[in-house]
C-alpha positions in Angstrom: -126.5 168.7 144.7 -125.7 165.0 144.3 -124.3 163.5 141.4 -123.6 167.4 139.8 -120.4 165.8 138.2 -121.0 162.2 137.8 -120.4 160.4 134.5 -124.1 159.0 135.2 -126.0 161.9 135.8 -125.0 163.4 132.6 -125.6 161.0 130.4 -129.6 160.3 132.5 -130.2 163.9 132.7 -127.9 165.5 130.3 -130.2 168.5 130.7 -130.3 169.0 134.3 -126.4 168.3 134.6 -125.8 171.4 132.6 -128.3 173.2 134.6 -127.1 172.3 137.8 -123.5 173.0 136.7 -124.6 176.6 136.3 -126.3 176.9 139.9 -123.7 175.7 141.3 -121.3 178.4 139.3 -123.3 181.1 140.7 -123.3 179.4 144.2 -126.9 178.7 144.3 -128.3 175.3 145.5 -132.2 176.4 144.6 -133.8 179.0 141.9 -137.8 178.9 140.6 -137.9 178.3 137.2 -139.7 178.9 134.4 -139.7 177.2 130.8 -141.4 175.7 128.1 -140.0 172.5 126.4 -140.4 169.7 128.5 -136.7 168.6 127.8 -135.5 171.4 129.6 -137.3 170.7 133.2 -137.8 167.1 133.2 -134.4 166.1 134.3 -134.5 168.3 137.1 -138.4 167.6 137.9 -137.7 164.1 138.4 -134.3 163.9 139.9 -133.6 166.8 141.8 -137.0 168.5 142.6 -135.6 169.5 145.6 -134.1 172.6 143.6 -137.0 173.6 142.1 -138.9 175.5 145.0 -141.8 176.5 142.2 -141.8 175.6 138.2 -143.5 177.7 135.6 -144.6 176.2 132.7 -145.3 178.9 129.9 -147.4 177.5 127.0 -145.3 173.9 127.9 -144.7 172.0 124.5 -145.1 168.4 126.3 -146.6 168.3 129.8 -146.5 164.8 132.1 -148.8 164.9 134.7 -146.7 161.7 136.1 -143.7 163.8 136.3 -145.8 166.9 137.8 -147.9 165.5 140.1 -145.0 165.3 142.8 -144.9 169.1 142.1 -148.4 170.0 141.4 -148.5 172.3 144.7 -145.4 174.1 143.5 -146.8 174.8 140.0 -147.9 177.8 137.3 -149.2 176.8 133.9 -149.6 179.9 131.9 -151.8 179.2 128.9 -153.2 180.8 125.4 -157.0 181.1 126.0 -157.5 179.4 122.0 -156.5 176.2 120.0 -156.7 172.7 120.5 -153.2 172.7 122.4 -154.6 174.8 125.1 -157.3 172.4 125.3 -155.4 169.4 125.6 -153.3 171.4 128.5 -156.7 172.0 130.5 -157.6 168.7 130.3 -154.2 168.0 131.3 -154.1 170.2 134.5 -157.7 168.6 135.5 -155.6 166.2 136.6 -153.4 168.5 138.9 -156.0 170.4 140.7 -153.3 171.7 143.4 -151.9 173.6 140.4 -152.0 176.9 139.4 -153.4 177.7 135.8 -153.5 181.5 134.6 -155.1 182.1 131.0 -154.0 184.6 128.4 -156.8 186.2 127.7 -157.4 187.0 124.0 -154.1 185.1 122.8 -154.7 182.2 120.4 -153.1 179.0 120.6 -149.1 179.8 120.0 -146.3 178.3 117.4 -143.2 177.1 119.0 -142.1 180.4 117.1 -144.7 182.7 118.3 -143.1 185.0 120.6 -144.7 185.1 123.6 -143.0 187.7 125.8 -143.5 190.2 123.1 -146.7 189.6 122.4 -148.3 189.4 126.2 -145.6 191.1 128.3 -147.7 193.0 130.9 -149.7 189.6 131.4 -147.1 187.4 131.4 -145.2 189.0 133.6 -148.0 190.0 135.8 -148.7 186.1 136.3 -145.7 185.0 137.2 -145.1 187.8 139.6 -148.5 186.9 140.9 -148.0 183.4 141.8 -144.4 183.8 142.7 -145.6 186.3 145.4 -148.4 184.3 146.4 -146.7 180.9 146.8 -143.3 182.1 147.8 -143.9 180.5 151.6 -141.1 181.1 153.0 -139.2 182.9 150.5 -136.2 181.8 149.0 -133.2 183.7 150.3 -132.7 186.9 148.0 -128.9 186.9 146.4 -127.1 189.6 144.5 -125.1 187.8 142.1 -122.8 190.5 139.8 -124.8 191.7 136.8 -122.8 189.5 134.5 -122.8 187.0 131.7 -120.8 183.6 130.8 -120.5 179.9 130.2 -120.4 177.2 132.1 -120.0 173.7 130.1 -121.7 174.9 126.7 -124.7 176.5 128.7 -124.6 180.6 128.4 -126.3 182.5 131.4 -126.9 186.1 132.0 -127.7 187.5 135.4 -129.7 190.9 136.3 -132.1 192.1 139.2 -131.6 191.2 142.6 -133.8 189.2 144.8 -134.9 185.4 145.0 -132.9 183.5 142.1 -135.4 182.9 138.8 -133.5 181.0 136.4 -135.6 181.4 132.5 -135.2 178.4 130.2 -135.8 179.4 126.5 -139.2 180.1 125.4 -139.2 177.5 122.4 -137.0 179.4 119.4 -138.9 182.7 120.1 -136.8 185.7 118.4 -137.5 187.9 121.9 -137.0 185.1 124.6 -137.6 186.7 128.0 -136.4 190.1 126.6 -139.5 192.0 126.8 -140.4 191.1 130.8 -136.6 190.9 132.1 -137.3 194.4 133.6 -140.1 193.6 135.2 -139.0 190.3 136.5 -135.4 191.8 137.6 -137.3 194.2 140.1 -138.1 191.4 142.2 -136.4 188.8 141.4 -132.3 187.9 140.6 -132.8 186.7 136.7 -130.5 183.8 135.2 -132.0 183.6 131.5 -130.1 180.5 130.1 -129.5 179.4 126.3 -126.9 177.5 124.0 -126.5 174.1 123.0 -127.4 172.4 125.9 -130.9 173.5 126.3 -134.1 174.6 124.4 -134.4 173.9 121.0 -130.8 173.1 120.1 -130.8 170.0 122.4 -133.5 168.4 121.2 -132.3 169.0 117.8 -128.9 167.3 119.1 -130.6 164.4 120.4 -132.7 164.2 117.4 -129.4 163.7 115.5 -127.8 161.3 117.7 -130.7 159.0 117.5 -130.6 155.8 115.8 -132.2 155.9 112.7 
């Protein structure tokens, strides 16, 4: 993982440092992942896709198809079936056609507070098991990493299941997160659901206040 602990790197991506910082705590060099805010996968998107075997968007607040389209084959939007957000996001993956797009049936347009884990578990977790298994040619390696929690650099992780690493970026400032799915998820897959300061909605809110102006 070049430039993990350069002065550089962290203030371009300060996102992705953090990230990275925790993979390579746990000894990992590549995990899927799955988020929602843009700030949270860009860094790593655009400077170290090599990490990011697949990405799951869930909802995404904030989708580049410049950034994605080196990644389109290796992608999963999940989207709400309603609301003018979900149609902007259809028209935005018409332009990634080697992407995958799975539709919540029934589920209208969500808040960044709506709390989607909770409210669609069985289908959310039943599409990203789906295009996991699908598209997981070859596999990444499965690890067993200690159930255990901790920080690494103001990011907090917590790791449960066993199998191919999955690392879960917060869902926006849902109350639930990943919560509801975790056990389904952490049957198949070794789970790293990430939050503190330097991710989600806290960092943009940082950045927001170190702006100019």
């Amino acid at each position: 993982m070049l430039g993990v602990n350069s002065d550089p790197e962290r203030s371009t991506h300060p996102t992705a440092w953090h990230i990275l910082q925790v993979l390579q705590h746990l000894g990992l060099r590549q995990a899927h992942v799955a988020a929602r805010l843009a700030a949270d996968w860009q860094g790593l998107a655009t400077a170290h896709p090599q990490t990011l075997p697949f990405l799951i968007l869930v909802c995404p607040r904030g989708m580049d198809p410049g950034a994605l389209s080196p990644l389109a084959s290796r992608l999963c939007v999940i989207t709400s079936e309603h609301g003018r957000p979900a149609e902007s996001l259809r028209r935005i993956m018409s332009r990634l056609p080697a992407a995958a797009l799975t539709t919540l049936h029934g589920y209208d347009s969500p808040t960044p507070y709506a709390d989607i884990a909770r409210d669609c578990p069985e289908a959310l977790a039943t599409a990203m098991l789906e295009f996991l298994g699908r598209r997981d040619q070859p596999p990444l390696p499965s690890v067993s990493l200690p159930q255990s929690a901790g920080d690494v650099g103001g990011i907090a992780y917590r790791v449960r299941g066993a199998g191919p690493p999955l690392l879960l970026l917060p869902l926006s400032v849902a109350p639930s997160q990943w919560e509801p799915i975790i056990p389904q998820l952490s049957t198949r897959y070794c789970t790293m659901t990430l939050s503190g300061a330097a991710v989600g909605m806290v960092a943009s809110l940082e950045a927001r206040g170190h702006t100019a102006g």
